[in-house]
PDB file of N, CA, C, O and CB in Angstrom:
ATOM      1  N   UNK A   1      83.592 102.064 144.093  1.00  0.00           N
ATOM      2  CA  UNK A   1      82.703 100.989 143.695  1.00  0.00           C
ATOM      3  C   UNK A   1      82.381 101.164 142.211  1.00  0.00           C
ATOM      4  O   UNK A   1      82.169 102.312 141.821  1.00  0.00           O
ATOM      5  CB  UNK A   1      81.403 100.979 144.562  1.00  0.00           C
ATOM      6  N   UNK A   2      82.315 100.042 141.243  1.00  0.00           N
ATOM      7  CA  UNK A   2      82.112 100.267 140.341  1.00  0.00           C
ATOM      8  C   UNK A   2      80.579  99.338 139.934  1.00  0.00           C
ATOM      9  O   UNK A   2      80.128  98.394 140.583  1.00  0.00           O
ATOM     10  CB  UNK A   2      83.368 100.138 139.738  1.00  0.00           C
ATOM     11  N   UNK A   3      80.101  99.835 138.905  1.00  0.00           N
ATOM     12  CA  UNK A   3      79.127  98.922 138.124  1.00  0.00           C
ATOM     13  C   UNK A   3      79.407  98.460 136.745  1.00  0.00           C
ATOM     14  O   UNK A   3      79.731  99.176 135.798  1.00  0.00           O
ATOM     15  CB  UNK A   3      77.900  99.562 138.015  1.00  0.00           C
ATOM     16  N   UNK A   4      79.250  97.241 136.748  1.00  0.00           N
ATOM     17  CA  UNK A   4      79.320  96.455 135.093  1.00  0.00           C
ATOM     18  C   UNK A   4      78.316  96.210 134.498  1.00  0.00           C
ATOM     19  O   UNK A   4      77.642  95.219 134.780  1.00  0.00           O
ATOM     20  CB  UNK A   4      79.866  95.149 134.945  1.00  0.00           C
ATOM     21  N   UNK A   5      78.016  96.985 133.622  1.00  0.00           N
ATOM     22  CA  UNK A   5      76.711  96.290 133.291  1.00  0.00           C
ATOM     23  C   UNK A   5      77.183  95.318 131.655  1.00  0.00           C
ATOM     24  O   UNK A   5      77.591  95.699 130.558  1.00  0.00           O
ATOM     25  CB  UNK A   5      75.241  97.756 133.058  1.00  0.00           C
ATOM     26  N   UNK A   6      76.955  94.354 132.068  1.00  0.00           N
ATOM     27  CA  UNK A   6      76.723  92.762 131.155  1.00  0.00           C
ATOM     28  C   UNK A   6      75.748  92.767 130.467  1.00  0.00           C
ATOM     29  O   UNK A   6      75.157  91.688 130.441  1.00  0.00           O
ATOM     30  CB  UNK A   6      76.478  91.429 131.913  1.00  0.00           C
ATOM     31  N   UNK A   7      75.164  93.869 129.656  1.00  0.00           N
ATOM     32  CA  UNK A   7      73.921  93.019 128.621  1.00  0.00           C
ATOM     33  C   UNK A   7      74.283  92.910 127.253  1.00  0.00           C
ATOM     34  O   UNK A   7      74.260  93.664 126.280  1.00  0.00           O
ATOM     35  CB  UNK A   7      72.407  93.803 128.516  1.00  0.00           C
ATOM     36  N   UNK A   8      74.649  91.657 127.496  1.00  0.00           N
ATOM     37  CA  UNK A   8      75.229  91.014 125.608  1.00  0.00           C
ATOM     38  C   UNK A   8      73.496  90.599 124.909  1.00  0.00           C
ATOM     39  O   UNK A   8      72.346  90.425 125.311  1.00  0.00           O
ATOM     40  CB  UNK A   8      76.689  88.733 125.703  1.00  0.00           C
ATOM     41  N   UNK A   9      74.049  90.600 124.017  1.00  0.00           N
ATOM     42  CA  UNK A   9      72.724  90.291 123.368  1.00  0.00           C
ATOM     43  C   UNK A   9      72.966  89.039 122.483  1.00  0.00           C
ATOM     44  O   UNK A   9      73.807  89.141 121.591  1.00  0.00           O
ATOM     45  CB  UNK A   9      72.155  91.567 122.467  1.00  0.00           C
ATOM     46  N   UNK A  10      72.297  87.856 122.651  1.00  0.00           N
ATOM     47  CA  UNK A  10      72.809  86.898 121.916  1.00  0.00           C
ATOM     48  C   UNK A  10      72.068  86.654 120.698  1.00  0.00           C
ATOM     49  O   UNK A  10      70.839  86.609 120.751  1.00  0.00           O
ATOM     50  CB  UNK A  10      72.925  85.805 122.643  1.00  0.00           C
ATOM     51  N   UNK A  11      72.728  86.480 119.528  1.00  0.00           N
ATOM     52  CA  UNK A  11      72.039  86.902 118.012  1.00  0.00           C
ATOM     53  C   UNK A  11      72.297  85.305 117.268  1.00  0.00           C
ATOM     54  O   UNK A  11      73.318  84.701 116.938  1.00  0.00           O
ATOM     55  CB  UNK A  11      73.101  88.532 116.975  1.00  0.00           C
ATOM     56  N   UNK A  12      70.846  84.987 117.199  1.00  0.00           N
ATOM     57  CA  UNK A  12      71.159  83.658 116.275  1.00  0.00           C
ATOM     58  C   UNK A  12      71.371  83.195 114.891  1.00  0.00           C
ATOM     59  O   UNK A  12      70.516  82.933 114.045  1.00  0.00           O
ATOM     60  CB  UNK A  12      70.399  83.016 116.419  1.00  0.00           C
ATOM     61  N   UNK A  13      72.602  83.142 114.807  1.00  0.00           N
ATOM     62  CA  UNK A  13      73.497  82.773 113.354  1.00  0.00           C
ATOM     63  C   UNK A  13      72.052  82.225 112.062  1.00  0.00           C
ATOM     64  O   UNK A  13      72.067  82.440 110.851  1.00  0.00           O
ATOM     65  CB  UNK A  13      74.975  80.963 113.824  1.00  0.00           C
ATOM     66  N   UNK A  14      71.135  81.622 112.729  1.00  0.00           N
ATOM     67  CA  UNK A  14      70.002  81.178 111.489  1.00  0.00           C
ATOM     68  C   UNK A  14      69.368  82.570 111.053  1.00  0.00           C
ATOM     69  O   UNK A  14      69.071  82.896 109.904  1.00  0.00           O
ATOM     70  CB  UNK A  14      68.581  80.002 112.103  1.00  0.00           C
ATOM     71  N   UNK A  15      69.209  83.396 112.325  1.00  0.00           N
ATOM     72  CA  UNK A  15      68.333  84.846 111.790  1.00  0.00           C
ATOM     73  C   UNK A  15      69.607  85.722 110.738  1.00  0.00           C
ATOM     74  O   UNK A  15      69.564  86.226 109.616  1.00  0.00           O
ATOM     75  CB  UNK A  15      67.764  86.131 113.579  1.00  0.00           C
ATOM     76  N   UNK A  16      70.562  85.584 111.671  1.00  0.00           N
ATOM     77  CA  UNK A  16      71.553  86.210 110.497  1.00  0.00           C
ATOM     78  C   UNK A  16      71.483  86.099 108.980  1.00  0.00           C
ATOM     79  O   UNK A  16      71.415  87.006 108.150  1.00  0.00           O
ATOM     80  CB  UNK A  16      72.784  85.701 110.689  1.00  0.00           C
ATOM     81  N   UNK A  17      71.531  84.044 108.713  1.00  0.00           N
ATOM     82  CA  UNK A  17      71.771  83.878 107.482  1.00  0.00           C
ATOM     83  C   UNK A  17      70.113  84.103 107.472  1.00  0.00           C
ATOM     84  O   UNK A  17      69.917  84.935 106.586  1.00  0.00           O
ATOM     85  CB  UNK A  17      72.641  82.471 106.917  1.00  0.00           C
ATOM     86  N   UNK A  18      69.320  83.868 107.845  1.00  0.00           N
ATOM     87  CA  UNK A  18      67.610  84.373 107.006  1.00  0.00           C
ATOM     88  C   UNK A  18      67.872  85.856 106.551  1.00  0.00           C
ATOM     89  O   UNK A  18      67.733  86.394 105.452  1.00  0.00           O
ATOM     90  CB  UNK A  18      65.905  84.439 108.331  1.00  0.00           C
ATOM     91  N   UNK A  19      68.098  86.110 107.195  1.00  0.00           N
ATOM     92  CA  UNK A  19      68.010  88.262 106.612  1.00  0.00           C
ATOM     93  C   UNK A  19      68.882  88.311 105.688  1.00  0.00           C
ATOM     94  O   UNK A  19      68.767  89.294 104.956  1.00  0.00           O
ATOM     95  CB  UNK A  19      68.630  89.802 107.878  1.00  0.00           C
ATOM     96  N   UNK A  20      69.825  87.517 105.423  1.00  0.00           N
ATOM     97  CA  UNK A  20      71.080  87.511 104.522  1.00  0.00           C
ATOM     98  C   UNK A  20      70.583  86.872 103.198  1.00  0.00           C
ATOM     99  O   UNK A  20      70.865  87.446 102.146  1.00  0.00           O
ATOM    100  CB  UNK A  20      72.393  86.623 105.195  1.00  0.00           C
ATOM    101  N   UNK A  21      70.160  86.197 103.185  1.00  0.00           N
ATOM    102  CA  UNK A  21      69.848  85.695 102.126  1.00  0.00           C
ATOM    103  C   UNK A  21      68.073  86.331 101.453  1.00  0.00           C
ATOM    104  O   UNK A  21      67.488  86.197 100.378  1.00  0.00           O
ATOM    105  CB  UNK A  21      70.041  84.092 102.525  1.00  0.00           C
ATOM    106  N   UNK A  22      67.769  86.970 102.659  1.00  0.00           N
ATOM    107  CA  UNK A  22      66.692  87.763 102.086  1.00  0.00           C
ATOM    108  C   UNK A  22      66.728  88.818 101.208  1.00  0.00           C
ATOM    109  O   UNK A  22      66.108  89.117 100.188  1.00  0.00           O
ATOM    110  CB  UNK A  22      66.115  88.206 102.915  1.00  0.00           C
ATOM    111  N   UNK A  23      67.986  89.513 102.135  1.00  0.00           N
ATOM    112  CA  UNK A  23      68.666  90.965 101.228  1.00  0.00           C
ATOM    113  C   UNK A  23      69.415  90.090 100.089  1.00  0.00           C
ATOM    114  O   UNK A  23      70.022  90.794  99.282  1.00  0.00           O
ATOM    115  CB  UNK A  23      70.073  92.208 102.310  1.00  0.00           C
ATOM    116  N   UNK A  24      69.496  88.666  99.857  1.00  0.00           N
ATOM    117  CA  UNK A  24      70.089  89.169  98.197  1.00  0.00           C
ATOM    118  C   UNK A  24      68.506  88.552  97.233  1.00  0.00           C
ATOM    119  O   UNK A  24      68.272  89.045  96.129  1.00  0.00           O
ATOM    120  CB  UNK A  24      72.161  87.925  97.525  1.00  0.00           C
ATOM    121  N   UNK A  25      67.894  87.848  97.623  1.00  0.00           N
ATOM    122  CA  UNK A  25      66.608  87.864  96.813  1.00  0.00           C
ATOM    123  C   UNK A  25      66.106  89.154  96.688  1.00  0.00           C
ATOM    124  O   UNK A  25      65.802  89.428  95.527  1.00  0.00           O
ATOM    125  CB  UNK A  25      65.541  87.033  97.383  1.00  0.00           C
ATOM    126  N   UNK A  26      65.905  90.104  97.564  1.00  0.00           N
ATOM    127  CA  UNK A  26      65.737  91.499  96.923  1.00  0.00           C
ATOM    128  C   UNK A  26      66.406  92.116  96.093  1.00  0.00           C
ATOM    129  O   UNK A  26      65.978  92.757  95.132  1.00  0.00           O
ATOM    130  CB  UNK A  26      65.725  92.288  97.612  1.00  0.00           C
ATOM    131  N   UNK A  27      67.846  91.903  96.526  1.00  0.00           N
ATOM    132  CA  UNK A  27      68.516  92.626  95.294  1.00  0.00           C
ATOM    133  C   UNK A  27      68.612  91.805  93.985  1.00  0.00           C
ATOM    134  O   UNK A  27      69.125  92.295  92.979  1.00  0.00           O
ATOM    135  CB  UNK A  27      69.985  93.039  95.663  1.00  0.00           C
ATOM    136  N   UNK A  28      68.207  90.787  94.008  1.00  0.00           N
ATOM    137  CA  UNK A  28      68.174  90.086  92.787  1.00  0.00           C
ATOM    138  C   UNK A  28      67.313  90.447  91.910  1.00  0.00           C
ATOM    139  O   UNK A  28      67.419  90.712  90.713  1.00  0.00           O
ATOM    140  CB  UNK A  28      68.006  88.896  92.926  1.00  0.00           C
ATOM    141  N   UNK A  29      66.041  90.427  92.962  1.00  0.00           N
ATOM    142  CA  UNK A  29      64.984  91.424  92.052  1.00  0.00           C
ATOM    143  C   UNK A  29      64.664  92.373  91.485  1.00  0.00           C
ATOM    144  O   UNK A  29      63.884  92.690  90.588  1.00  0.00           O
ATOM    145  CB  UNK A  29      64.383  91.657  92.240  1.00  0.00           C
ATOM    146  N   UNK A  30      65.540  92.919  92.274  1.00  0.00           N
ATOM    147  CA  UNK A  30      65.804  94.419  91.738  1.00  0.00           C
ATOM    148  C   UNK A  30      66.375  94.713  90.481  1.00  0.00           C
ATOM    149  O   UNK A  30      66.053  95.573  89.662  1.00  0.00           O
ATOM    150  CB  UNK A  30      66.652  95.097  92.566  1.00  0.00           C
ATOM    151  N   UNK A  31      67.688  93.472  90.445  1.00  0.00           N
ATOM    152  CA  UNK A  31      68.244  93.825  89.326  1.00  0.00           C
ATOM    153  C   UNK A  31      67.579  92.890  88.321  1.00  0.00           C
ATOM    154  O   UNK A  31      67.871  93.179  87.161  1.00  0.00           O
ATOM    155  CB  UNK A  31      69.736  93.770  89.401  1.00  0.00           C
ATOM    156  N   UNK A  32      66.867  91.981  88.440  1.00  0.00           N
ATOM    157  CA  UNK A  32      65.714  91.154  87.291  1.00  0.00           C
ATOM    158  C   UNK A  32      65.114  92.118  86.775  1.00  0.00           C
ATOM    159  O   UNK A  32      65.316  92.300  85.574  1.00  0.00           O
ATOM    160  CB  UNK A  32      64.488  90.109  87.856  1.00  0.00           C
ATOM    161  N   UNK A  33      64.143  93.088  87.536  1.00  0.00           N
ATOM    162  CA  UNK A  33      63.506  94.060  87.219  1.00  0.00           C
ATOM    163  C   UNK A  33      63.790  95.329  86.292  1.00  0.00           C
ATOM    164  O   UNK A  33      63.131  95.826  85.378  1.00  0.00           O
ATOM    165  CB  UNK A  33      63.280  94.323  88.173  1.00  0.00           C
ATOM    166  N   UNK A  34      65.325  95.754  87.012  1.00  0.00           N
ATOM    167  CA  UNK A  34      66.052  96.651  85.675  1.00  0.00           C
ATOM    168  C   UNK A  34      66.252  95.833  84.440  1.00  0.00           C
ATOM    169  O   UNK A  34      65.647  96.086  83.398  1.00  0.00           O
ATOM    170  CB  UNK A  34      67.641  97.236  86.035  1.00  0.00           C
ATOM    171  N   UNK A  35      67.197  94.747  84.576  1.00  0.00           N
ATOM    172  CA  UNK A  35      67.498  93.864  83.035  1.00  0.00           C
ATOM    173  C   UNK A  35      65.628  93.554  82.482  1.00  0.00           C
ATOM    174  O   UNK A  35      65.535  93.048  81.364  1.00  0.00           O
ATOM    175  CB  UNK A  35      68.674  91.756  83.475  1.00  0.00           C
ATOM    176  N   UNK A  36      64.673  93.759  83.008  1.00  0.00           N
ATOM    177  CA  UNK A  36      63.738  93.105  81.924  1.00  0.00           C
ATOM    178  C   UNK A  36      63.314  93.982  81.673  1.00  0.00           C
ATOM    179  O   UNK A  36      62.649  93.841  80.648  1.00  0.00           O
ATOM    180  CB  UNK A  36      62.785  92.128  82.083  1.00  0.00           C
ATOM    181  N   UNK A  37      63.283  95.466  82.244  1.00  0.00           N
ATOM    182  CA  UNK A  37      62.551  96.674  81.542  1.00  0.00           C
ATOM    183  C   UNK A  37      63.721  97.072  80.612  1.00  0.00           C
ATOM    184  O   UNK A  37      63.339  97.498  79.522  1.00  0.00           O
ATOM    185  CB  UNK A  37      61.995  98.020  82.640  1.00  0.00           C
ATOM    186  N   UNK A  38      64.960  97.032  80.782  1.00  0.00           N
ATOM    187  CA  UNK A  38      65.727  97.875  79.679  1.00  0.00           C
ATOM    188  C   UNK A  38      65.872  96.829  78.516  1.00  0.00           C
ATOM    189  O   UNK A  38      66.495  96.965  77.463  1.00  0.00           O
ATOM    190  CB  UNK A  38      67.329  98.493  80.220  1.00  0.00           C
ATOM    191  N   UNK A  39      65.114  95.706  78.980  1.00  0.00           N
ATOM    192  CA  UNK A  39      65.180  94.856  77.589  1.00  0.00           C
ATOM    193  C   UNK A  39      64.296  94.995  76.528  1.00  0.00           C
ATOM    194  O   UNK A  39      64.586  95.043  75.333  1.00  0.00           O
ATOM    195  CB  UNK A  39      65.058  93.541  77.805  1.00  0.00           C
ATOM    196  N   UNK A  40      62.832  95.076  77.214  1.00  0.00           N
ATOM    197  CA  UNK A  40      61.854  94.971  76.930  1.00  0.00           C
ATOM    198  C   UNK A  40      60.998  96.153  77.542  1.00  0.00           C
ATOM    199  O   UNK A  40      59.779  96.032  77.660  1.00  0.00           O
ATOM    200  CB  UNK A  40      61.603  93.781  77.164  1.00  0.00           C
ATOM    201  N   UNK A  41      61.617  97.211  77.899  1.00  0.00           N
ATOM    202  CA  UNK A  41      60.577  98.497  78.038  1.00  0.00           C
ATOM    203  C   UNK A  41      59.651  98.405  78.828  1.00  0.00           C
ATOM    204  O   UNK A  41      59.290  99.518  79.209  1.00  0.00           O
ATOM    205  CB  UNK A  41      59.889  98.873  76.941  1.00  0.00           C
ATOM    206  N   UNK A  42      58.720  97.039  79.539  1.00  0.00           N
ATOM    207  CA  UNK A  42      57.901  96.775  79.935  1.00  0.00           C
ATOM    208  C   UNK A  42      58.633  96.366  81.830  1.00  0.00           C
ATOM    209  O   UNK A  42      59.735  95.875  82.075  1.00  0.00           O
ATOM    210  CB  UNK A  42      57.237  95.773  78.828  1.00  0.00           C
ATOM    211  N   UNK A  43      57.753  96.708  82.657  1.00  0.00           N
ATOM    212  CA  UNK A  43      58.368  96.376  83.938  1.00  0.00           C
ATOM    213  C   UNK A  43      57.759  95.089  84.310  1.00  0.00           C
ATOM    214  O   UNK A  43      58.489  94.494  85.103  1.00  0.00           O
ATOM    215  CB  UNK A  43      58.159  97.470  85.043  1.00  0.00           C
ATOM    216  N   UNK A  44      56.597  94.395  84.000  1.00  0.00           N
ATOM    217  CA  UNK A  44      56.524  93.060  83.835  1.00  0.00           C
ATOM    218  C   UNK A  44      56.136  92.692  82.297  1.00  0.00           C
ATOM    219  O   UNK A  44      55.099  92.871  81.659  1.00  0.00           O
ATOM    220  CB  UNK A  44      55.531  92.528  84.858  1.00  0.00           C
ATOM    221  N   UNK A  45      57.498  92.054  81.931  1.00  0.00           N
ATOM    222  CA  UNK A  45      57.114  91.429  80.401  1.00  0.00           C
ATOM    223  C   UNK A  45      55.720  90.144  80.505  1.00  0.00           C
ATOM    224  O   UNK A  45      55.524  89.209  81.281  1.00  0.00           O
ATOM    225  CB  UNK A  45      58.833  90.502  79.695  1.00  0.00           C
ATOM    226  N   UNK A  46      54.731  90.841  78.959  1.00  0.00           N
ATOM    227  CA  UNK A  46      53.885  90.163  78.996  1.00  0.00           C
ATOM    228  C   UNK A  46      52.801  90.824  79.341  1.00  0.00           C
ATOM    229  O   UNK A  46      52.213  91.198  78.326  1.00  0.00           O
ATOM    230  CB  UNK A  46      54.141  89.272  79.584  1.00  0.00           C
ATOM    231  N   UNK A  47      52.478  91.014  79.929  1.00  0.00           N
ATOM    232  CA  UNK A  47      51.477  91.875  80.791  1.00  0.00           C
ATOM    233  C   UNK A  47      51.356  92.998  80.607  1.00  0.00           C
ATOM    234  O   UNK A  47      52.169  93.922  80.631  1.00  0.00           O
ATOM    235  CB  UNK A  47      51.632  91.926  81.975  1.00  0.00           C
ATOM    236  N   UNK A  48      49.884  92.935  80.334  1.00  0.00           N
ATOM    237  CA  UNK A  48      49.278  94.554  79.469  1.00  0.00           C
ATOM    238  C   UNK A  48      49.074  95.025  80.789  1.00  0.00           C
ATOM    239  O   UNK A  48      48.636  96.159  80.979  1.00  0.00           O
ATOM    240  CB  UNK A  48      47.561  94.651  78.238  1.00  0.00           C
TER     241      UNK A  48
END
């Protein structure tokens, strides 16, 4: 006798692209953040 166990997990393509497009606004920021301090020394330009 055997057992199958069937638990798929069904993953919705909108959460996919939400987290996907979340991780590149972070990394965007990230790299905004390096280019404006090695420009300008300051980690928010402007702001004392």
């Amino acid at each position: 006798m055997t057992i199958q166990n069937n638990n798929k997990r069904n993953i919705d393509h909108e959460k996919v692209t939400a987290e996907r497009l979340n991780g590149y606004a972070a990394l965007f920021g990230c790299i905004a953040l390096v280019g404006a301090y090695s420009t300008t020394g300051q980690i928010i330009p402007g702001f004392v």
